[in-house]
C-alpha positions as CSV (number, residue, x, y, z in Angstrom):
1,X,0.0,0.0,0.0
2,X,1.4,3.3,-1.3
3,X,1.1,6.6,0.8
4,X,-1.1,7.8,-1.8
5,X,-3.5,5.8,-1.1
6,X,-6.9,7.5,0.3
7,X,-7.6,4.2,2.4
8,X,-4.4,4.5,4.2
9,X,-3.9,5.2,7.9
10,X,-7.5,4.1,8.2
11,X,-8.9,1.2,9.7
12,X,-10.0,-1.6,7.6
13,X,-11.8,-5.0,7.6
14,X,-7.8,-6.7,7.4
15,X,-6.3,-4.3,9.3
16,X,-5.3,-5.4,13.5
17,X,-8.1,-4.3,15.9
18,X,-8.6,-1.9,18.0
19,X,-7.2,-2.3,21.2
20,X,-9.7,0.3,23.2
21,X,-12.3,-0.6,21.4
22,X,-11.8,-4.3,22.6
23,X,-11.7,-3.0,26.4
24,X,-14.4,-1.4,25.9
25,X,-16.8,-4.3,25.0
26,X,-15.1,-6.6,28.1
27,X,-16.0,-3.6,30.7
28,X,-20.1,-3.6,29.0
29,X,-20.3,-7.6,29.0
30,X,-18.9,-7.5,32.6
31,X,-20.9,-4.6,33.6
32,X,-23.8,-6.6,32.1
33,X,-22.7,-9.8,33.9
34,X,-22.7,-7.8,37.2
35,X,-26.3,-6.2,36.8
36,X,-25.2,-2.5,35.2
37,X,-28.3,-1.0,33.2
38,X,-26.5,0.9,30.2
39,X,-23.6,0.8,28.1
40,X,-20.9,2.5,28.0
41,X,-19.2,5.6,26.1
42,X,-16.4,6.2,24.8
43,X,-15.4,8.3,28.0
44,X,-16.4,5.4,30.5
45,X,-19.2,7.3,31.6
46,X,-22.9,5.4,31.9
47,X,-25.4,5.8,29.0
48,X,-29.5,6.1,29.1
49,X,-29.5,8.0,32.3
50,X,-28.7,5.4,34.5
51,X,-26.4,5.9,37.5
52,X,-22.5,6.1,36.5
53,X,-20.3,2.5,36.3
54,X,-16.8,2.0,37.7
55,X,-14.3,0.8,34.6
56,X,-12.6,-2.5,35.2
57,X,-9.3,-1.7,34.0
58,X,-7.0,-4.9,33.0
59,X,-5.4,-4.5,36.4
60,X,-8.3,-5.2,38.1
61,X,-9.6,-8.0,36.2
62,X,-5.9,-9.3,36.7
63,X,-6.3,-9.4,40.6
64,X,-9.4,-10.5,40.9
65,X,-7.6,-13.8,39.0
66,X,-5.2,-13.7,41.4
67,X,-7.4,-13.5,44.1
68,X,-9.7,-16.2,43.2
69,X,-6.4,-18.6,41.7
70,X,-5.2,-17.7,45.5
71,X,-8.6,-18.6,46.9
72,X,-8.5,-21.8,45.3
73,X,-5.1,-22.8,46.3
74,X,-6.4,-23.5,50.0
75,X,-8.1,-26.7,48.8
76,X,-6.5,-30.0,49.5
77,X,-7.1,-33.5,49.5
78,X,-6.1,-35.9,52.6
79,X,-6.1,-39.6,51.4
80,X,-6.8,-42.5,53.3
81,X,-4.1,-43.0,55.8
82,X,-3.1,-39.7,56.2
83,X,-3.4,-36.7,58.3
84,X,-3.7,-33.1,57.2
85,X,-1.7,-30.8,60.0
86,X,-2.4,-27.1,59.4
87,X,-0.7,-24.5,60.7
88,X,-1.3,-20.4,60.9
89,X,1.5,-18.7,60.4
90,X,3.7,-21.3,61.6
91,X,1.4,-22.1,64.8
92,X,-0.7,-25.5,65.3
93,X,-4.0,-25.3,64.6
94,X,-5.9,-28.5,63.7
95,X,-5.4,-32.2,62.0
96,X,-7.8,-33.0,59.4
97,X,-9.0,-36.0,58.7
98,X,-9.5,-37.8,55.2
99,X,-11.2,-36.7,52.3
100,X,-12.0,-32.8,50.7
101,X,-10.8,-30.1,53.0
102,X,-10.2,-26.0,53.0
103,X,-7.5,-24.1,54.5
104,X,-6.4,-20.0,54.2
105,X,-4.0,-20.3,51.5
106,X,-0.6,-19.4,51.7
107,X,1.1,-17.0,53.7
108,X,-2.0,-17.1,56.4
109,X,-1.9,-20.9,56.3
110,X,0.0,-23.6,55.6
111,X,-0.4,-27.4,55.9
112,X,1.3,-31.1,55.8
113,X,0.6,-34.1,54.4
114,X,1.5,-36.8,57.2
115,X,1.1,-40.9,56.4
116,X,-0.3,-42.9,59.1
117,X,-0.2,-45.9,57.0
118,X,3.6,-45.9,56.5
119,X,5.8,-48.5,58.0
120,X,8.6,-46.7,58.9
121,X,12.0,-49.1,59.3
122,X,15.3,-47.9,60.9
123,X,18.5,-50.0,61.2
124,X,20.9,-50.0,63.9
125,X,24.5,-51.7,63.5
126,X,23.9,-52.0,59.4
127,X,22.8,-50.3,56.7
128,X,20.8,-52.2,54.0
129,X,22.4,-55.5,54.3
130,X,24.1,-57.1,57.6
131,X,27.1,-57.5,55.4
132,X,27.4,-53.6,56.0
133,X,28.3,-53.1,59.4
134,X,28.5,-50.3,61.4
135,X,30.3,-51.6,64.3
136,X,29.6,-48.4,66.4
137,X,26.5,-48.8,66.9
138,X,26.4,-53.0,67.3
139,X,29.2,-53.2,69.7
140,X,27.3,-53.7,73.0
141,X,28.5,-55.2,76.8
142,X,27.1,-57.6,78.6
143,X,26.3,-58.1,82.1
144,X,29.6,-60.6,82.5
145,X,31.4,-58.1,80.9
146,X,31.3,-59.9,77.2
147,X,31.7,-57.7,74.3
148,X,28.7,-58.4,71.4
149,X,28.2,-57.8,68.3
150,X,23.9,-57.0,67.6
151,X,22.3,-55.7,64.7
152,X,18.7,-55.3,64.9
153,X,15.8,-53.3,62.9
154,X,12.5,-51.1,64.4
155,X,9.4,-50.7,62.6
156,X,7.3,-48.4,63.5
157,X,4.9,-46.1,62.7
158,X,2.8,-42.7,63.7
159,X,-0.1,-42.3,66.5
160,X,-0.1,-38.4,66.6
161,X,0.8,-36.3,63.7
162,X,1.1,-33.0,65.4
163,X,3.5,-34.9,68.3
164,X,5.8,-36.0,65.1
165,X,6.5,-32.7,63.4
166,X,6.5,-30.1,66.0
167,X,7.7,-32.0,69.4
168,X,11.1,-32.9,68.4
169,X,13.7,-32.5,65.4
170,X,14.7,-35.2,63.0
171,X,12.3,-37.5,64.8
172,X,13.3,-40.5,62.9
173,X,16.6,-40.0,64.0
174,X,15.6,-40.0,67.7
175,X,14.2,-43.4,67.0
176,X,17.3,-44.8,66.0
177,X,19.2,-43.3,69.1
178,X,16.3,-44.1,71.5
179,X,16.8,-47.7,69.8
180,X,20.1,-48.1,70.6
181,X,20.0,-46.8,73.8
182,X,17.4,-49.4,74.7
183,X,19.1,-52.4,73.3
184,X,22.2,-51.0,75.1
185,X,20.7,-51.1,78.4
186,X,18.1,-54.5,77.6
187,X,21.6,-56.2,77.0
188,X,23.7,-54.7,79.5
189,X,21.2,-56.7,82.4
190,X,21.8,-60.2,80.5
191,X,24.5,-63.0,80.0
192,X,26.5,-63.6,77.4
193,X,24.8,-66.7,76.4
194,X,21.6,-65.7,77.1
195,X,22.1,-62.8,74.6
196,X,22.8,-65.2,71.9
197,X,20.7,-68.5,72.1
198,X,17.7,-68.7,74.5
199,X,17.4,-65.2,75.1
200,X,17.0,-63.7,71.7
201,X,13.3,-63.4,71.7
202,X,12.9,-62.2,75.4
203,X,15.4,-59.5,74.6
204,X,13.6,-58.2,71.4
205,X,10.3,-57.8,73.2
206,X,12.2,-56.4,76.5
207,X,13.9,-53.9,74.2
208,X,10.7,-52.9,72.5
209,X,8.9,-52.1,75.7
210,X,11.7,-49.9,76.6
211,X,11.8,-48.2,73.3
212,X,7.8,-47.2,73.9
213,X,8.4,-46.0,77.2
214,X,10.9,-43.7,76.7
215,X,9.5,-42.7,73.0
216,X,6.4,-41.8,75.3
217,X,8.2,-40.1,77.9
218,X,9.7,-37.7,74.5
219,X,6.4,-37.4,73.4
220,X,7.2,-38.2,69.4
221,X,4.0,-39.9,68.3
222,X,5.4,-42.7,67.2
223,X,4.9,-46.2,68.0
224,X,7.0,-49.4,67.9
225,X,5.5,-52.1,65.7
226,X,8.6,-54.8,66.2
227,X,11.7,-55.1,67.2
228,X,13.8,-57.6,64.8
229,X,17.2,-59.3,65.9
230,X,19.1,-59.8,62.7
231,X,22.5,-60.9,63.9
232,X,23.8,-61.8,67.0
233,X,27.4,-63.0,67.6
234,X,30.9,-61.9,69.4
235,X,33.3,-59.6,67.3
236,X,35.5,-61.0,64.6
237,X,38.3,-60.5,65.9
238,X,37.8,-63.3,69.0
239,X,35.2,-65.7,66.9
240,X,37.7,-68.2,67.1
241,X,38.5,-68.4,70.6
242,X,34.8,-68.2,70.6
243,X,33.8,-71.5,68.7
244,X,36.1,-72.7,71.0
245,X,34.5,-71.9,74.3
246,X,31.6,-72.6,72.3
247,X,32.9,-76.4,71.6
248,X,33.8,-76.5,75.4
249,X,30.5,-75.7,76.2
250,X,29.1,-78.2,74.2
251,X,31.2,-80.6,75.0
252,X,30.6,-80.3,78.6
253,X,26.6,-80.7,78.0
254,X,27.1,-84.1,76.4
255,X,29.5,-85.2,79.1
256,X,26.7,-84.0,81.8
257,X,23.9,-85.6,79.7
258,X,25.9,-88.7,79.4
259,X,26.3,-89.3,82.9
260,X,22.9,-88.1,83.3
261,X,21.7,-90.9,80.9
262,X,23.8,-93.2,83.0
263,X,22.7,-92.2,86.3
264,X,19.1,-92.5,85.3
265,X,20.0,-96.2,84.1
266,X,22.0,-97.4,87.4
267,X,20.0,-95.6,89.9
268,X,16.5,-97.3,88.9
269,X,18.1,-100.7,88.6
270,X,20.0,-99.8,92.0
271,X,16.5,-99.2,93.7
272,X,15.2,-102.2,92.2
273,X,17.0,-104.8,93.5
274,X,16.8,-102.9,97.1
275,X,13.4,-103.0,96.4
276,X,13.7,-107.1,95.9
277,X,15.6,-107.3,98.6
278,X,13.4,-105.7,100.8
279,X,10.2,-107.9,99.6
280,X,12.7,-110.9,100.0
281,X,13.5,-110.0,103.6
282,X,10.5,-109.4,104.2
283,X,9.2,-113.2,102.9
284,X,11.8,-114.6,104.5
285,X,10.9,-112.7,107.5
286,X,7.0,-113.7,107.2
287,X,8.4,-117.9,105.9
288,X,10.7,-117.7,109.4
289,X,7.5,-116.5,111.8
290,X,4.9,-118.6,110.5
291,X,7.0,-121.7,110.3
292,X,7.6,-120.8,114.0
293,X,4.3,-120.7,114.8
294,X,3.8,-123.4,112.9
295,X,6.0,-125.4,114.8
296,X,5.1,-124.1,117.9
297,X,1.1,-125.3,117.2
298,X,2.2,-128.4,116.0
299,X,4.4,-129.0,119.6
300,X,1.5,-127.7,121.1
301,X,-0.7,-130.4,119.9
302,X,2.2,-133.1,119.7
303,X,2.0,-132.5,124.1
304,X,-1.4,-132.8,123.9
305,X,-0.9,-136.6,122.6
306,X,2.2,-137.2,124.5
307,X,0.5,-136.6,127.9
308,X,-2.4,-138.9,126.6
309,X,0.3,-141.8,125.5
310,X,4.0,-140.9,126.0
311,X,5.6,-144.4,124.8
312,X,3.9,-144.7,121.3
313,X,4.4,-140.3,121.1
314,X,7.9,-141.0,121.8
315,X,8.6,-144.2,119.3
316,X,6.6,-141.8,116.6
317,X,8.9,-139.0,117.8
318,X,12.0,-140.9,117.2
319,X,11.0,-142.6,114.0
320,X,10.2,-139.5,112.5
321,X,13.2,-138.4,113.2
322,X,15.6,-141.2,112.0
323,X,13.4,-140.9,108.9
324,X,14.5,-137.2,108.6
325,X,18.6,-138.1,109.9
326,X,19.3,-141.6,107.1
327,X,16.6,-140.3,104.2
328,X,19.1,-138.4,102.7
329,X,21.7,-141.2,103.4
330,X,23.1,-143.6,100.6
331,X,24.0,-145.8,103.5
332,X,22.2,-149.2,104.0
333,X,21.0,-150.5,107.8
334,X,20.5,-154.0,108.4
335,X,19.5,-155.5,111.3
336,X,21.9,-158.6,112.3
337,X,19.0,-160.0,114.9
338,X,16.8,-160.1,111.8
339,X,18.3,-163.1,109.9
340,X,21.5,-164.9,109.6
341,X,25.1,-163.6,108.4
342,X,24.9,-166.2,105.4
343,X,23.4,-163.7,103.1
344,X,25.2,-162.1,100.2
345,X,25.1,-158.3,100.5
346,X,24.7,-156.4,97.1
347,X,26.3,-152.7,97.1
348,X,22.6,-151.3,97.7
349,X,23.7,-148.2,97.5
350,X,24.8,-148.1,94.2
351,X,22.1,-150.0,92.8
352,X,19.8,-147.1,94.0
353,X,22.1,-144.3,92.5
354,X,22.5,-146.2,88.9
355,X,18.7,-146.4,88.8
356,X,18.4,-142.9,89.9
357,X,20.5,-141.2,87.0
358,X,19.4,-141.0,83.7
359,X,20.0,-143.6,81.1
360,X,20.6,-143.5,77.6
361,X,19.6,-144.7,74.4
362,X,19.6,-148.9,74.8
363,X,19.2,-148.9,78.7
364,X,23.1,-147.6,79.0
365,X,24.0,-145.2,81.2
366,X,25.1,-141.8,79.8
367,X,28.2,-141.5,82.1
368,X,30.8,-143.1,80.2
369,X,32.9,-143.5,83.7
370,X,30.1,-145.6,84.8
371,X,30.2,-147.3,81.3
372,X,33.9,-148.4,82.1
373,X,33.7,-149.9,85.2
374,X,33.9,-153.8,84.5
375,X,33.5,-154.7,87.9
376,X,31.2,-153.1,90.6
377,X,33.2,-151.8,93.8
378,X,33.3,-153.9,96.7
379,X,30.5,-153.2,99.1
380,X,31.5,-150.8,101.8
381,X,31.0,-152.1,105.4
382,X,27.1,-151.8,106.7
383,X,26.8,-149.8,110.1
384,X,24.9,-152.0,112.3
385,X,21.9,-150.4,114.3
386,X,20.4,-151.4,117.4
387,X,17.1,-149.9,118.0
388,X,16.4,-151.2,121.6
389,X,19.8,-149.3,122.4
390,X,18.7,-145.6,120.1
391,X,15.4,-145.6,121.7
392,X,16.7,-146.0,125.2
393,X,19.7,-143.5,125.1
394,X,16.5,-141.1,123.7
395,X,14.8,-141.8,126.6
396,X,17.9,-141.1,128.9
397,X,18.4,-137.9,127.4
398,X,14.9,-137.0,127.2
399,X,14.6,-137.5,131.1
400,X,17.6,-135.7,131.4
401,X,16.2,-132.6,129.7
402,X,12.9,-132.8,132.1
């Protein structure tokens, strides 16, 4: 376009737009939006007789968007298993619960997500792995005066959101410290051994009772979930003279449960046989009394018959007791006053022990010394008895004991 041209400097239907003009249709819509009767003019002054209009200039439509984008900043949403803590200008003021909530946005108010849900983990003596040891903190002393070597984890998590953030500093730091401490102290009361078989599980749970207390006594809003013992055993540097105490110890068990084993054999067996003897004394005891009161009845009713017929009592008497002396005797008693001397005497005797023994097979005897003898032994001399004579010296001595 030249500068001859008539249609120059004016505006056109291609030409950029009018940058008042625009303004001025914002400021009508909004003064129609806001319940204005009238337009505007081009001086900003009310039409049709109707009371004057303020202008909105861009600078107020600008912070009126920043007041309502700062408005609108205050909303927040708390998820389930959090806490909302808000604070006014730095100061507590509430904890909201889950779901939609409102708060005087920033500068006047501020606020802080907190999860409840969370389980929170810290390590002491290792980091990540017990391969990675951090020996200043699992280094602990025992109540004999044992040094030991103890990693252990705490979960936890939170029971008061405002007791977390604004009652002590680096709060999941004081956990760890308050941990260790704890442990320190749970061990220091216990045994070497204790510590690291049998003990393991009482010390965990004595350790996480501590922990609470004192965590309580600091006021930190947390809460111990568990106590874990990952690794418990003496420094390296004395592990082997370890394994060899260690070796003693067990060494010493099986001796003591070895003689235990054999006590509980001997000693049973040992009260057994005092127990036989006892019950065997005692028979014997019982046999001995009532054979004696046996006997004693039986004399009893033996004088009885005596003082009713003392000559037969005392021939029965003295029978009976010959019977008893020569049963047992191999010996043979013949009377001479019976028949003549003429009579060949057969060894009696060892008649009556051949038949007595067993035989063998064909009627032989199974003693083979017996089998060689080709003659029998000459007959030992007979003992000649008198019985007139026995039963008179009876008598005599009989008299003689009255």
């Amino acid at each position: 376009m030249s500068l001859n041209d008539p249609q120059w400097g004016k505006r056109g239907s291609g030409g950029p737009p009018d940058l008042d003009e625009i303004w001025r249709n914002v400021n009508r819509r909004l003064n129609e939006l806001l319940g204005r009767k009238g337009g505007t003019t081009d001086d900003g002054s009310g039409g049709g007789g109707g009371r004057p209009t303020l202008p909105l200039s861009g600078v107020g439509i600008l912070v009126l968007l920043v007041v309502v984008v700062w408005l609108a900043s205050g909303f927040y949403i708390v998820d389930e298993g959090r806490r909302g803590v808000v604070t006014r200008f730095g100061k507590y003021t509430e904890t909201t619960q889950p779901g939609a909530r409102w708060h005087l946005p920033f500068p006047i108010e501020d606020k802080e997500l907190v999860d409840f849900s969370q389980v929170r983990t810290v390590e002491v003596g290792y980091r990540n792995t017990p391969k990675n040891k951090k020996e200043n903190e699992a280094l602990m002393l025992t109540d004999d005066e044992n040094i030991i070597e103890i990693q252990f984890a705490v979960q936890y998590n939170l029971k008061s959101a405002e007791a977390y953030l604004f009652n002590v500093r680096k709060p999941d730091l004081i956990v760890q410290f308050i941990a260790q401490t704890a442990m320190g102290e749970v061990v220091g009361k216990a045994k070497m051994d204790f510590v690291l078989y049998e003990g393991r599980e009482q010390i965990a749970k004595s350790a996480e009772k501590l922990m609470q207390e004192l965590l309580d006594r600091y006021q930190t809003g947390v809460y111990v979930q568990k106590v874990t013992l990952q690794s418990v055993q003496p420094p390296d540097k004395v592990q082997a003279a370890f394994d060899d105490a260690v070796k003693a110890g067990q060494d010493r068990e099986r001796f003591r449960n070895e003689g235990q084993a054999y006590a509980n054999d001997v000693v049973p067996r040992a009260r057994g046989n005092a127990a036989r003897l006892i019950e065997e004394a005692n028979g014997y005891q019982a046999e001995v009394v009532q054979r004696a009161e046996g006997d004693a009845s039986r004399f009893k009713q033996i004088l009885v018959e005596y003082t009713k017929a003392p000559g037969v009592t005392r021939e029965r008497l003295y029978l009976d007791m010959m019977q008893t002396v020569v049963g047992n005797s191999s010996k043979v008693l013949v009377d001479q006053k019976a028949g003549s001397n003429s009579l060949l005497y057969l060894p009696l005797d060892k008649l009556i022990q051949q038949s007595a023994s067993p035989s063998g097979p064909g009627g032989t005897a199974s003693d083979p010394s017996a089998a060689r003898q080709s003659t029998p032994p000459a007959p030992e001399p007979t003992v000649t008895l008198d019985p007139s004579r026995s039963r008179e010296a009876l008598r005599n001595r009989e008299r003689a004991g009255q």
